[in-house]
C-alpha positions in Angstrom: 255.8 58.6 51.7 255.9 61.3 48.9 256.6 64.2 51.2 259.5 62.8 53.4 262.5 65.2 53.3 265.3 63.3 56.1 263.0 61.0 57.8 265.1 57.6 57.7 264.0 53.7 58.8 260.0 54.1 57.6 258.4 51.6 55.8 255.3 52.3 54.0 253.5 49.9 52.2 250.1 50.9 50.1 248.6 53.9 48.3 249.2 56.8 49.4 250.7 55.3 52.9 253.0 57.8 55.5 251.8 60.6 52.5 252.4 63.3 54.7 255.4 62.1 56.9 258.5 64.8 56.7 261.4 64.1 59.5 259.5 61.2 61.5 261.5 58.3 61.8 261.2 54.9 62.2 257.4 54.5 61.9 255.6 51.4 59.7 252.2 51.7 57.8 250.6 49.7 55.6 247.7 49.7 54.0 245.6 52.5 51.7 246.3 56.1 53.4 247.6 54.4 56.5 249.5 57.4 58.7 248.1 59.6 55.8 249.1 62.9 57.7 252.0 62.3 60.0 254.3 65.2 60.0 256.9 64.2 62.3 255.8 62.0 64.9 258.2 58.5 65.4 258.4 54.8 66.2 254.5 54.6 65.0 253.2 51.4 63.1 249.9 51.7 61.7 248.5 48.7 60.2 245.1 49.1 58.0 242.5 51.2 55.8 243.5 54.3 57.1 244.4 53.5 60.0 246.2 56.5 62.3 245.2 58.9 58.7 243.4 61.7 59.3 245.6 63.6 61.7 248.0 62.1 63.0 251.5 64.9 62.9 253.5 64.6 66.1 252.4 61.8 68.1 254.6 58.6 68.9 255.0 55.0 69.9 251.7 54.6 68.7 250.4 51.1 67.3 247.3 51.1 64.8 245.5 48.0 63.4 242.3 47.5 61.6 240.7 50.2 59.2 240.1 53.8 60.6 241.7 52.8 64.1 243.4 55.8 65.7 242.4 57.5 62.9 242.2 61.2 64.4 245.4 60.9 66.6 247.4 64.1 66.7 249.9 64.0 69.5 248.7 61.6 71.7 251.2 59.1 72.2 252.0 55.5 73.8 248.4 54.5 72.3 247.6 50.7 70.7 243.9 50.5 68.9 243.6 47.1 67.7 240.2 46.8 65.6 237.8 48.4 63.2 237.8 51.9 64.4 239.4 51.4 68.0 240.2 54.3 69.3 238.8 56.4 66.4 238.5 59.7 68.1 241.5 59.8 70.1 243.4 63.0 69.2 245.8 63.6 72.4 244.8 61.0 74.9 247.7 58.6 75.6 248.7 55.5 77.2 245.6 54.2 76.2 245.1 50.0 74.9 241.9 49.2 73.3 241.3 45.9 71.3 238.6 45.0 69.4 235.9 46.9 67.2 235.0 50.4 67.8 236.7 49.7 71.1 237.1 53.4 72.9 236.3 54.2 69.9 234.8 58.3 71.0 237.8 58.9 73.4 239.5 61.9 72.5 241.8 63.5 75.0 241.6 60.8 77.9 244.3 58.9 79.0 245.2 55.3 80.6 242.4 53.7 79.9 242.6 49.5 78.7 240.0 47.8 77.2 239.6 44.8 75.3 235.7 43.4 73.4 234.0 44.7 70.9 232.4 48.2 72.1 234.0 47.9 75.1 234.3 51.9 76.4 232.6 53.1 73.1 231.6 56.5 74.5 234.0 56.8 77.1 235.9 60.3 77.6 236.9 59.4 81.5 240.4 58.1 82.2 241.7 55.0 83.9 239.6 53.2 83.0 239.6 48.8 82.3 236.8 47.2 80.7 237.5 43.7 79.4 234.2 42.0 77.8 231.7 42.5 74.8 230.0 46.2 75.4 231.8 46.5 78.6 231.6 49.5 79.9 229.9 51.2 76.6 227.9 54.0 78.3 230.5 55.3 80.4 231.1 58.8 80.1 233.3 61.0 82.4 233.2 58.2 84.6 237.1 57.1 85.6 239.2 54.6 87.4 236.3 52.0 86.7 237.3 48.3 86.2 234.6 46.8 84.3 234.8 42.9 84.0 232.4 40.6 81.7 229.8 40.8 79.0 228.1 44.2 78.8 229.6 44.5 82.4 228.9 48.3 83.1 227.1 48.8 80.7 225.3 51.4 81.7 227.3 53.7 83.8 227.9 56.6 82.8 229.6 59.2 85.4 230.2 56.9 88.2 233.9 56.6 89.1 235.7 54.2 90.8 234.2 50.8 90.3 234.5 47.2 90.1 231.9 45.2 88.3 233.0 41.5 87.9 230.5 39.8 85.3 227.4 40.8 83.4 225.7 43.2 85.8 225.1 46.4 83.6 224.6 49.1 86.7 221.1 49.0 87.1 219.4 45.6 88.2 218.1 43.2 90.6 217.1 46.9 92.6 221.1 48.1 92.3 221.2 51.2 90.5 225.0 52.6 90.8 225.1 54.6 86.8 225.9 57.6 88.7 227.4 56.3 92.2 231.0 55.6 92.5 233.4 53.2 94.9 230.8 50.3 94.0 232.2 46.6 93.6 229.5 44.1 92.6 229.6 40.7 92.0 227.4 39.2 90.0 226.2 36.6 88.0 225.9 36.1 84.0 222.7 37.3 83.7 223.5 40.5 85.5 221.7 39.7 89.1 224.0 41.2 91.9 225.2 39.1 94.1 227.4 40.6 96.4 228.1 44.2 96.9 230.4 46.7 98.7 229.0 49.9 98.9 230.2 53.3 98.6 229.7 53.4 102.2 231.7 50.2 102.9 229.5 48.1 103.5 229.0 44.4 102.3 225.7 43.5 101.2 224.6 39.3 100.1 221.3 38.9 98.6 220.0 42.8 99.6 220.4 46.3 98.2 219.0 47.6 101.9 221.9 48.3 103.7 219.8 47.5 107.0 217.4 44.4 106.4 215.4 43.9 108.9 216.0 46.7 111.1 212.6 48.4 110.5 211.6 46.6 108.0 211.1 43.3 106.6 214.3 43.1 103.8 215.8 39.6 103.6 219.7 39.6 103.1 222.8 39.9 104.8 224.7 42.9 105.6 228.0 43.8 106.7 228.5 47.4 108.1 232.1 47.4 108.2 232.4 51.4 109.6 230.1 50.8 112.2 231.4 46.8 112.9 227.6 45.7 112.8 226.0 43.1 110.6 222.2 42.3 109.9 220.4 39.1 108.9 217.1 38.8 108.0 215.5 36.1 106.5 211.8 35.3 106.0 211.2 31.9 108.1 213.6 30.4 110.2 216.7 31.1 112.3 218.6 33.8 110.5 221.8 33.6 112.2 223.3 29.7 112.4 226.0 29.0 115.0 227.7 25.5 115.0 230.2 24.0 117.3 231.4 20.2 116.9 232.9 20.0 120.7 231.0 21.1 124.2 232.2 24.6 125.4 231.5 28.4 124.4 230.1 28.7 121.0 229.9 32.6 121.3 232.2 35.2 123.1 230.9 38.3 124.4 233.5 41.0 125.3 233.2 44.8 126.3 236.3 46.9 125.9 238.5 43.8 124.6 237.1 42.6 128.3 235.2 38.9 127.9 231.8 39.9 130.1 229.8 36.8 128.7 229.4 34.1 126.7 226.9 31.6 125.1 228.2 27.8 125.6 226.6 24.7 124.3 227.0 20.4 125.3 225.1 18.2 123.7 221.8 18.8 124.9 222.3 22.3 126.5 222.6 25.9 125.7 224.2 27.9 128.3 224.0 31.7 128.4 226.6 33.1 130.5 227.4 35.9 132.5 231.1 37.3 134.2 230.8 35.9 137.4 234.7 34.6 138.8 235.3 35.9 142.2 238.6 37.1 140.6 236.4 40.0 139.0 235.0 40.9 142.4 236.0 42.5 145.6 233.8 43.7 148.4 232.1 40.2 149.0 229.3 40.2 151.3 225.7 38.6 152.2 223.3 40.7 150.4 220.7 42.4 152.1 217.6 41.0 152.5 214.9 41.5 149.3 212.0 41.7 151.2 210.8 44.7 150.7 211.7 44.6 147.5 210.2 41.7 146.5 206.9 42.8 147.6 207.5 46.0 145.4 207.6 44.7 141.9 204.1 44.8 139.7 203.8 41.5 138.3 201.6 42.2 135.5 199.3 40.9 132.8 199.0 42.6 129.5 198.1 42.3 125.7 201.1 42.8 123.4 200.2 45.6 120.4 201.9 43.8 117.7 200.2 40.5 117.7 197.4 40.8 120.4 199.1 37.7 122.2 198.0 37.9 125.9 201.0 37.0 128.5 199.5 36.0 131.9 203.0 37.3 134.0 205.4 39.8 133.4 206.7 43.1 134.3 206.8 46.6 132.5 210.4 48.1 132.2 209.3 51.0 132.9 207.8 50.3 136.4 210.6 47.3 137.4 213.5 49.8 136.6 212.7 51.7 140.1 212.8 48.6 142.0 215.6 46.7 139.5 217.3 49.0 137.7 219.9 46.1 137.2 217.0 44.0 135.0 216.2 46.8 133.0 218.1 47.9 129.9 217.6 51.7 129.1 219.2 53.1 126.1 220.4 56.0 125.5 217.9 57.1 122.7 214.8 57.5 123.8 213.1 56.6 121.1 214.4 52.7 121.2 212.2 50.4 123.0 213.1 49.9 127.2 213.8 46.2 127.6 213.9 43.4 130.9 216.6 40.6 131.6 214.3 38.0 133.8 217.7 36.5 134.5 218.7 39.3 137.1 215.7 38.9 139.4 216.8 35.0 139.9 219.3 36.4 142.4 217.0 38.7 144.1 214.5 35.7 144.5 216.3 33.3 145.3 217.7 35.3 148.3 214.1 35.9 149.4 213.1 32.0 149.4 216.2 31.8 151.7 214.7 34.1 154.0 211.5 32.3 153.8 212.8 29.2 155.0 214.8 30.6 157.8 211.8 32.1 159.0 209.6 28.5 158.2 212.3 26.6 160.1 212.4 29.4 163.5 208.8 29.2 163.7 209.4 24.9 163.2 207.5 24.7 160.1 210.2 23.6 157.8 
């Protein structure tokens, strides 16, 4: 403390320790050149080999242990570098905690960043950033307001911003690649395999980095699309979608508008796929007319299917049954998705028919 002039309530234990300090009060160092070149800067303890030395002058509330930590502060201020070299480079970056060796130890002018492991944010420069974990978050960059949790946990990010990584997953793995994405959080195991991701986008991937498996293509996983409220499951064998009831009664609910339109109900030894049908929904209640005609108009076909070459002996082709049925045919809106027939919604139109029938059986007296 050889240059102080009115500085009062230091302490300075070691050669050449608080050399520089003029008119800063109430700071601490000890240890060889500890707070070597503080001018004037206060209420700083720096506790090792040169720790806070090199040039520190007007920074405060500053907390330095283990050789060469905060060794280039200036001004920054609020900062704790616990460990050989922690936050070596900062010069006016503040509000920043980082424990353990060379822990953020290259930031220089960033601020609010927490780390605790051993190279934990070594190269970092972005700020806001928490990285708790050996190597933790070591390549980030520019990258901020990442929270980085486990062994070599981010390891490998570098200007992504704005993600969670809870254990070993590094930033590129298991066909996950996020060292330049940002508003990630993955999941994952010890040994860095993803296993559960939300997207930039916002949506929730299990066991996939295809945010639509299945849908074109033959990716196993789940998949949450929380924007567009749709999910897909794929799997490669089996049912990939389980329901489970333990009492008889609906299992699914189908609604339109916040309006119930169907439902899927099971018993015992039944499955039961339901359609609206309570006279309470209807008005204008009448015999329908007779199908006849219609009947007699509908191409009952026989084709080859093009994806498997199974042959099916009876069926219809949407686009021919939707001038007789429109009702059993499903046309969307794109026309590049597939037409598609609900057999269900001819049952009426028969069944009508094979009324007629027997009413005309029974007049002539054969029935």
């Amino acid at each position: 403390m050889q240059s102080n002039t009115t500085a009062s309530n230091n302490t300075a234990v070691g050669f050449a320790a608080a050399y520089s300090n003029t008119t800063g009060a109430n700071n601490t160092a000890l240890g060889y050149q500890a707070y070597y070149s503080a001018t004037t800067g206060t209420y700083n303890t720096a506790l090792g080999y040169q720790s806070m030395n090199n040039a520190n002058v007007t920074g405060s509330y500053n907390l330095a242990g283990g050789a060469f930590s905060l060794y280039n502060n200036t001004t920054g201020g609020n900062n704790t570098g616990l460990g050989y070299q922690a936050l070596y480079a900062n010069t006016t970056g503040t509000q920043n905690t980082a424990i353990g060796y060379a822990a953020l130890s290259n930031n220089t002018t960033s601020s609010y960043n927490v780390t605790v492991g051993n190279y934990s944010l070594y190269v970092a420069t972005g700020s806001g950033n928490t990285a708790i974990g050996y190597a933790a978050g070591y390549g980030v960059t520019s990258g901020t307001q990442n929270t980085l949790l486990g062994v070599d946990a981010g390891y490998q990010i570098t200007t992504g911003s704005n993600n969670t990584i809870i254990g070993a997953y590094q930033g590129n793995s298991g066909g996950l690649d996020i060292r330049t994405a940002s508003n990630y959080i993955v999941l994952s195991d010890g040994a860095g395999n993803p296993r559960g991701v939300f997207d930039g986008s916002g949506n929730f991937l299990v066991g996939t980095t295809n945010t639509a498996p299945g849908s074109g293509n033959t990716a196993t996983g789940c998949v949450l699309n929380g924007s567009l409220g749709l999910g897909y499951f794929s799997r490669s064998t089996d049912a990939s979608f389980i329901m489970n009831t333990n009492a008889d009664g609906p299992i699914s609910r189908i609604y339109r508008s916040g309006t119930q339109v169907g439902s899927i109900s099971v018993t015992t030894t039944t499955t039961a796929y339901n359609t609206s049908s309570d006279q309470r929904l209807k008005e204008n209640i009448q015999d329908a007319d007779s199908a006849s005609s219609l009947i007699d108009s509908l191409q009952v076909r026989k084709f080859d299917w093009k994806s498997d070459g199974s042959h099916q002996r009876y069926g219809f082709v949407a686009q021919e049954l939707v001038t007789v049925a429109p009702e059993a045919v499903f046309q969307p809106t794109d026309t590049e998705q597939m037409m598609a027939v609900d057999y269900s919604k001819l049952v009426p139109m028969l069944v009508k028919e094979i009324q007629s029938l027997r009413a005309r059986l029974k007049a002539a007296n054969i029935a």
